[in-house]
C-alpha positions, 0 to 999 in steps of 0.5 A: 423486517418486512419486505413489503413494507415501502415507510421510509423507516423501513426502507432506511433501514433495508438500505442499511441492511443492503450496505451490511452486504456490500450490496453497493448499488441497491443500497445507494439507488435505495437510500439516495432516493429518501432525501427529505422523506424522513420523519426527524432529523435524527433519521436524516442524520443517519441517512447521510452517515449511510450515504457517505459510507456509500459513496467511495463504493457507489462512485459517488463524491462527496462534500465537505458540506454534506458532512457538516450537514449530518453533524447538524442533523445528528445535534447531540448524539455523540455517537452518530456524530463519530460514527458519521466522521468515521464514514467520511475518514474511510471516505476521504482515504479511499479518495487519496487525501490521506490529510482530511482522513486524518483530521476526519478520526481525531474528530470522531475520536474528540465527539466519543469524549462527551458520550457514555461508555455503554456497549455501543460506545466501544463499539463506535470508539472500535471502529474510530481507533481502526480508521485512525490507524489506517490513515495514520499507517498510510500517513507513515505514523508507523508507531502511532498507528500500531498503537491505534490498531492494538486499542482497536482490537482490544475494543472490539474484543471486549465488544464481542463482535466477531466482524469487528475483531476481524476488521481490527485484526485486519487493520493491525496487520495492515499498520505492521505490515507497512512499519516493516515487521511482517513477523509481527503482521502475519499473526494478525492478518491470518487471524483476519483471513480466518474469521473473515473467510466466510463471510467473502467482504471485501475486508477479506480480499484486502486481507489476502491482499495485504498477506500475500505480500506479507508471505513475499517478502518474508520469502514465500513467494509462490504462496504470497503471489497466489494470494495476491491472484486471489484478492483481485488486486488493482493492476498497480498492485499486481505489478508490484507484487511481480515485481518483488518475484522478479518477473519484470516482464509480467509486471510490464504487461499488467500496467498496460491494462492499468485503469487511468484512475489509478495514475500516480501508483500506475505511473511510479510502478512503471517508473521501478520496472524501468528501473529494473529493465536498466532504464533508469534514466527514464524513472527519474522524472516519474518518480519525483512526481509520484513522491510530490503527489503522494506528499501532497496529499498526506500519503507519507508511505508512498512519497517514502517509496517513492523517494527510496526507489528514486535514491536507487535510480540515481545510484543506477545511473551513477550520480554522485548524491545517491548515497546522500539520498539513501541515507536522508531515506533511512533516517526517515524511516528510523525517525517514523518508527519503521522498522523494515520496508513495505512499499519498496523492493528487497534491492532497493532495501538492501542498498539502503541498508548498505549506504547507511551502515555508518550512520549514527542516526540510521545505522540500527534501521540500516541492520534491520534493513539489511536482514529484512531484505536478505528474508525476502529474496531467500527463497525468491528466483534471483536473475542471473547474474553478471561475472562481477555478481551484480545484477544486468537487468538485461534481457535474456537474449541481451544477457546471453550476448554479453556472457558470450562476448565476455567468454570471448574477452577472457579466451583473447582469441577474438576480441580485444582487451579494450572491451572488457571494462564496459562487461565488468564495471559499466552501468545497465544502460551502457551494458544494453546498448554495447549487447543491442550492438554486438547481436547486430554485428553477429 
């Protein structure tokens, strides 16, 4: 292409190459500003496409309106048609609204019905089934979306596109990773890593991303933490990833310099590292939030993790119904083809597994549960522990406050008998304030 030449055709098509890579801002100023200076519809068509695939990178909103008026615009071709409700599926996930994202890839899949099966077909219909399994995994469709994602890599490798199997390849380990099966995950995603390491896009830091906590919670914690380090995270995410290591304090520190526009996964990360500070009372009300939040917008597999972590802060503090939760959670999972966890912590896993052991309808995810997070923590740091073998979820100073007044308990030298039930079968808030009162005492 000719760098001098200033036509709108090759100026549209410099946008594109600028978008090819990830040149966000150049792209968006450069074609943003051929608005109505196109010779036919048909480019129109194709400069709004490019437009709304711009968008989530240029910080830019976009209306239902605008794609409406690219699907006039593009009047029969089929393809710019998919490839346009493609862009606005992406769109609208990237925005949170799992729903429309849906809704967005079955149309785009319903327009490939009236086109030809040449090259360019497979792939567009590639680049269709991927989005489609991206939001029907985030839409916690787990088995629905593990399907999208095995017909989009067969797609691209017919296609031959190297960027497309590895974008395909990426999404499948995405859709795995969120069913629970990092067995199955891990293959996809470090053929993605490979084909993708050159090339720097941000497909290969979500891919690192989505490994990093793929090796975690199959109980490589020292790789999968330096992979998420590598993938320049969100804060959410990296306090999450904390969290499964066990470093409840970094976790803390991450969220205090969390971006507001990141709220409702802000908000419910901090609710679990209240839980595991034994301040689980404080996560109720975030939790719930969070899961109505999640749910109203399409996001199934978040509200999931929401619901698991707040059935856990209600057996934190004791209330009778969290067994009841539990179990209604697993069943969820069986009923949406999970076959493990993602978006909840090994713990939070291991107690489901244990509530809905007995469970006729939840007793086969229940076992997979059980063996998943046993994987996870096997060669993870665990925090020390109790004298009944349960976590304290105290401090360090707090925790060697409470060792010491139960040596002193079991020695009856110096301390009454009557203490012992709050050290042995008391809950993390009571035990806190009982060790906040015996350091200020000593």
């Amino acid at each position: 292409m000719d760098r001098t030449s200033s036509t709108p055709e090759a100026r549209l098509l410099r946008g594109r190459y600028l978008r090819a890579i990830e040149a966000w801002p150049l792209a968006w100023h450069e074609l943003s500003a051929l608005r109505g200076a196109l010779p036919t519809p048909l480019h129109e068509a194709r400069l709004e496409h490019e437009l709304i695939c711009l968008a989530q990178h240029a910080g830019v909103s976009v209306a239902s309106g605008d794609l409406d008026r690219a699907v006039g615009l593009a009047g029969g071709d089929a393809l710019l048609v998919a490839e346009t409700a493609v862009a606005w599926s992406a769109h609208q996930l990237a925005t949170g609204d799992a729903s429309g994202s849906l809704a967005a890839a079955y149309r785009a899949l319903d327009a490939l019905r009236g086109a030809g099966r040449a090259r360019q077909w497979q792939l567009v219909n590639a680049r269709a089934q991927r989005q489609l399994a991206s939001a029907l995994a985030h839409s916690a469709l787990y088995g629905p979306a593990r399907r999208a994602a095995a017909t989009s890599v067969a797609a691209a490798r017919r296609v031959g596109d190297t960027s497309e199997v590895a974008a395909s390849a990426y999404v499948a380990g995405f859709a795995a990773w969120c069913a629970g099966a990092p067995d199955a995950a891990e293959p996809a995603l470090d053929e993605a890593a490979a084909l993708l390491r050159a090339f720097g896009t941000s497909t290969w830091f979500a891919t690192l991303l989505c490994l990093g906590r793929t090796r975690i919670e199959r109980g490589h914690v020292e790789e999968g933490a330096r992979l998420v380090r590598s993938s320049g995270a969100s804060p959410s995410e990296r306090a999450f990833v904390a969290l499964a290591c066990g470093r409840v304090d970094l976790a803390w520190d991450v969220l205090r310099d969390a971006p507001p526009s990141e709220a409702p996964y802000n908000d419910v990360v901090r609710a679990i590292v209240h839980v595991r500070r034994g301040e689980a009372r404080f996560a109720l009300a975030l939790l719930e939030h969070g899961r109505r939040a999640f749910s109203a917008k399409g996001l199934d597999h978040f509200a999931l993790g929401c619901a698991a972590h707040l059935a856990y802060a209600h057996e934190r503090i004791g209330d009778v119904s969290a067994p009841r939760r539990g179990v209604s959670v697993t069943r969820y999972l069986a009923d949406r083809g999970a076959t493990g966890f993602a978006w909840f912590l090994p713990e939070v896993a291991a107690w489901l597994g244990w509530v809905a052991a007995r469970d006729a309808k939840a007793a086969d995810t229940a076992r997979v549960l059980t063996a998943r997070s046993e994987s996870a923590q096997a060669d993870r740091r665990l925090e020390p522990r109790s004298a009944t073998g349960r976590n304290t979820d105290l401090s360090a100073r707090e925790r060697t406050a409470v060792l010491a007044l139960i040596a002193r308990v079991m020695d009856t030298r110096s301390t009454r008998k009557r203490h012992a039930p709050w050290c042995v079968r008391s809950r993390p808030d009571t035990r806190r304030r009982k060790a906040c009162e015996l350091r200020a005492g000593q």
